[in-house]
C-alpha positions in Angstrom: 11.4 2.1 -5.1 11.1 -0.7 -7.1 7.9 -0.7 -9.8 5.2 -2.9 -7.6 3.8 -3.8 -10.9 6.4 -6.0 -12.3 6.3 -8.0 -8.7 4.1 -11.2 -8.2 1.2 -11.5 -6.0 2.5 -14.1 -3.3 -0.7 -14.8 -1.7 -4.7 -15.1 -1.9 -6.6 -12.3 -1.5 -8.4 -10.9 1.4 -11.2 -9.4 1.3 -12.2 -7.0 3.7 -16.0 -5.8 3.4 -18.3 -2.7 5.0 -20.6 -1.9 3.3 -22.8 -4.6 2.1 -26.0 -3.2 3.4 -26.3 -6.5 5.4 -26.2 -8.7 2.8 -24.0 -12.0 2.0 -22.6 -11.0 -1.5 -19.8 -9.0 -0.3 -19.6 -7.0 -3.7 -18.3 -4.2 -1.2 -15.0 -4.9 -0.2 -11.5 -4.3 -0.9 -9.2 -7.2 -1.7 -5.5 -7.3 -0.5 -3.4 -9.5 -1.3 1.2 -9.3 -0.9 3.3 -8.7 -3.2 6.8 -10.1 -4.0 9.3 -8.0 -2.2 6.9 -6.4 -0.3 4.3 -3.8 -0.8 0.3 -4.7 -1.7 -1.9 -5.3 -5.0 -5.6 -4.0 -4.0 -8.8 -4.9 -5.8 -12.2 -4.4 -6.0 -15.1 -7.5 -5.7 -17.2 -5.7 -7.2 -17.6 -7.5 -10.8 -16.8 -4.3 -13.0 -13.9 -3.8 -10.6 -12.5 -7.7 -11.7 -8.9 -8.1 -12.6 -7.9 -4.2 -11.9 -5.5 -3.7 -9.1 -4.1 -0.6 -7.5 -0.4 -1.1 -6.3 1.0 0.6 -3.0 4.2 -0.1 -0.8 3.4 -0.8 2.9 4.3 3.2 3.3 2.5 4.7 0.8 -0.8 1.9 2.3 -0.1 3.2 6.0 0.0 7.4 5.0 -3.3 6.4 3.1 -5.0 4.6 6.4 -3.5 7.2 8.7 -4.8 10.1 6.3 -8.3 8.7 6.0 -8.8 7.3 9.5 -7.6 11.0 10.6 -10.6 13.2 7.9 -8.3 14.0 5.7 -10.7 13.3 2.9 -11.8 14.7 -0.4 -15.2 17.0 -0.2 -17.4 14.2 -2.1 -18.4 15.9 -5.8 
């Protein structure tokens, strides 16, 4: 596997939001944007969360989905 952060991001971000409480500011969402050659850069909109990104290939993003969509979850601390 190639290291995802030496490739570009090819496209804007999307934000996708739940958890806003109703309101318009969408500081709860995760940002997705591609990569260059494949694989995903996610962010944060919240404002201390500005400019970080977690990398993942299309894989590693789909055992994540299936994994959380299924329960498998951390206990919360």
């Amino acid at each position: 596997m190639s290291n995802l952060y030496s490739s570009e991001v090819t496209g804007e971000f999307a934000a996708l939001c739940g958890g806003n409480g109703g309101t318009s500011n969408a500081e709860s969402c995760v940002t997705l944007a591609p990569l260059a050659g494949g694989g995903f850069a996610l962010g944060d909109s919240k404002p201390e969360g500005k400019g970080r990104q977690l990398r993942m290939s299309e894989a590693e993003l789909t055992a994540f989905a299936e994994a959380w969509l299924s329960g498998e979850r951390p206990a919360s601390a």
